[in-house]
Legacy VTK file of the C-alpha trace (Angstrom):
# vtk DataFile Version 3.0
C-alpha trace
ASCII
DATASET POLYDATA
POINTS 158 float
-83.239 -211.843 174.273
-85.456 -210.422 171.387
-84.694 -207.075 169.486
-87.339 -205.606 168.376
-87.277 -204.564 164.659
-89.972 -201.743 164.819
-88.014 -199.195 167.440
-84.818 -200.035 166.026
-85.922 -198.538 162.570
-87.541 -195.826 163.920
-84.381 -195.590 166.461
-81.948 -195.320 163.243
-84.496 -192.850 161.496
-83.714 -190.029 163.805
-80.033 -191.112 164.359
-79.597 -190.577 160.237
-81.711 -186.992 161.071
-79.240 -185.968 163.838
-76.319 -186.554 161.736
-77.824 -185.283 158.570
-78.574 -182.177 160.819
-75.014 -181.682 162.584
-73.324 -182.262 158.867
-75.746 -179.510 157.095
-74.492 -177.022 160.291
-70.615 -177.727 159.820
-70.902 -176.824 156.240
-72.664 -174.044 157.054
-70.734 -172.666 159.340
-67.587 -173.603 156.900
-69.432 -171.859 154.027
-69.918 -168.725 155.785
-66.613 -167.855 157.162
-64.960 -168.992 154.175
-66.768 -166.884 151.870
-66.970 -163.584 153.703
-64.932 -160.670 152.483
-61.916 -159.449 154.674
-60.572 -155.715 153.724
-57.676 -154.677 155.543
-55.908 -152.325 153.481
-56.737 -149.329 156.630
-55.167 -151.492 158.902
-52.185 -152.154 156.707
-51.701 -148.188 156.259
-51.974 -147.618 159.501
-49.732 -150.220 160.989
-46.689 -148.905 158.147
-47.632 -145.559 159.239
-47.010 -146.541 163.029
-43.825 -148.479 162.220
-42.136 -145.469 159.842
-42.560 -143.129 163.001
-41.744 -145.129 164.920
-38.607 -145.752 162.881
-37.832 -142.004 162.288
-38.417 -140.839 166.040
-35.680 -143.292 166.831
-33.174 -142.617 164.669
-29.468 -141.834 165.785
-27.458 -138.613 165.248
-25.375 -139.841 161.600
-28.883 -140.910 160.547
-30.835 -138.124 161.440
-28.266 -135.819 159.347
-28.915 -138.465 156.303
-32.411 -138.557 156.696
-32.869 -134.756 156.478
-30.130 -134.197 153.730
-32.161 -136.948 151.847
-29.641 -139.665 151.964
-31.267 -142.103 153.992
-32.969 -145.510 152.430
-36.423 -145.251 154.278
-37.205 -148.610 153.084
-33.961 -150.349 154.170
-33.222 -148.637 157.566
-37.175 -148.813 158.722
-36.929 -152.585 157.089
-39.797 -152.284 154.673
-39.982 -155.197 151.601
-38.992 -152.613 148.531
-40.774 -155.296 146.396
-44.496 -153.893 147.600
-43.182 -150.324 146.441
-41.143 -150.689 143.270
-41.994 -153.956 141.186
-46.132 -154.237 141.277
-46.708 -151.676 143.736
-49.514 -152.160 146.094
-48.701 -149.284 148.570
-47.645 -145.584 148.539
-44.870 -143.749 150.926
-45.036 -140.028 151.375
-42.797 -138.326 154.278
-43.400 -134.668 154.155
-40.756 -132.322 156.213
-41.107 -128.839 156.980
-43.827 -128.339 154.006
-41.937 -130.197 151.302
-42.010 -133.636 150.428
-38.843 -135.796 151.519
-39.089 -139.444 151.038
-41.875 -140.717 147.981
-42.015 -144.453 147.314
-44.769 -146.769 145.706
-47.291 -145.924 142.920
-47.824 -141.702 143.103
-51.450 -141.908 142.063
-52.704 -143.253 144.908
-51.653 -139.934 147.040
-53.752 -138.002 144.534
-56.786 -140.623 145.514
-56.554 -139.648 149.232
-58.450 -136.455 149.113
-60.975 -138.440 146.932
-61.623 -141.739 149.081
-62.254 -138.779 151.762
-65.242 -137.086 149.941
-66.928 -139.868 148.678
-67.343 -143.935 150.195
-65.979 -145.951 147.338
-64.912 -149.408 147.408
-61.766 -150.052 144.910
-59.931 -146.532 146.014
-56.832 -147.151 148.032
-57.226 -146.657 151.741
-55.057 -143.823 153.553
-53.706 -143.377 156.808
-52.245 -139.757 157.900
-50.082 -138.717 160.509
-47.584 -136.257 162.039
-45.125 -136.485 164.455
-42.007 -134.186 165.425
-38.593 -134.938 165.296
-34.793 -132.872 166.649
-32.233 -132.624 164.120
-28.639 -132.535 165.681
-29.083 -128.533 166.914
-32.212 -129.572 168.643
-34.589 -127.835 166.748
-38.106 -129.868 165.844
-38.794 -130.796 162.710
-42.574 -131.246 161.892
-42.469 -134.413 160.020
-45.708 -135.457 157.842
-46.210 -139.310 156.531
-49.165 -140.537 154.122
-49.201 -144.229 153.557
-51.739 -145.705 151.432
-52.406 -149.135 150.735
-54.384 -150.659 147.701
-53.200 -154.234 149.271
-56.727 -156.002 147.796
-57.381 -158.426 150.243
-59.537 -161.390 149.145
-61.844 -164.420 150.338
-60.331 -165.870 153.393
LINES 1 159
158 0 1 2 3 4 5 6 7 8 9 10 11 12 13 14 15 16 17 18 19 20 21 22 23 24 25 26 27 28 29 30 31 32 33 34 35 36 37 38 39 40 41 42 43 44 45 46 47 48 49 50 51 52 53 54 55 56 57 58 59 60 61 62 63 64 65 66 67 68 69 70 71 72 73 74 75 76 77 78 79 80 81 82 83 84 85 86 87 88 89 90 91 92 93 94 95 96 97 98 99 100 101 102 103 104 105 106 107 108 109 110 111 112 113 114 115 116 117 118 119 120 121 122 123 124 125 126 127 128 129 130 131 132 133 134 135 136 137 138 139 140 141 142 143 144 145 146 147 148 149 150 151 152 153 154 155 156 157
């Protein structure tokens, strides 16, 4: 049996295109989703801000009394890392009860940069998440309880 030279070059031409074609598309691809920009600092305010009321809604009578005579440890009872609020902070804490401020943990300027990332689209302002909730003290009365997280958590290349 006789090979013939001619269509096995021109076979092995378009096999090296094919693969030469496949390998340009997986690097690509790689290229693309490695080098697109993920920012999740929203997300990150929002979940602490879900977790926190969670937290306080479900807090028991002893803790309830602590919380509003502002002896309770937010971060250790809601189990928050105090290292993202006290060495290098990256995030801000602000529980607001009854019109005064309660709890305050993280770097303080990024609270005053709230009412600014709201007026104007900027890109290296932290991002805020707001919310209130209500909560019974031991008499039953409600308790309108306000918490401002904001996160400055830059995220990077992925």
């Amino acid at each position: 049996m006789k090979i013939n030279n001619r269509k096995a070059s021109v076979l092995s031409i378009w096999w090296f295109g094919v693969i030469a074609i496949v390998a340009g598309g997986i690097v690509f691809g790689t290229t693309l989703f490695y080098s697109s920009y993920v920012d999740v600092r929203y997300f990150e305010a929002e979940i602490m801000s879900n977790n926190l009321k969670y937290c306080l809604q479900n807090l028991d009578e002893q803790e309830n009394n602590d919380f509003f005579n502002k002896n309770f440890d937010v971060l250790k009872n809601c189990n928050l890392n105090e290292k993202f609020f006290i060495q290098n902070p990256r995030f801000f804490i602000g529980i607001y009860g009854n019109g005064e401020k309660l709890y305050s943990y993280g770097k303080s300027s990024f609270e005053a940069d709230c009412p600014i990332k709201k007026a104007i689209k900027t890109k290296y302002y932290p991002e805020c998440f707001e919310t209130e909730f209500f909560i019974f003290d031991e008499k039953n009365s409600s308790h309108k309880i306000g918490i401002i997280v904001s996160s400055n958590n830059q995220g990077g290349k992925v």
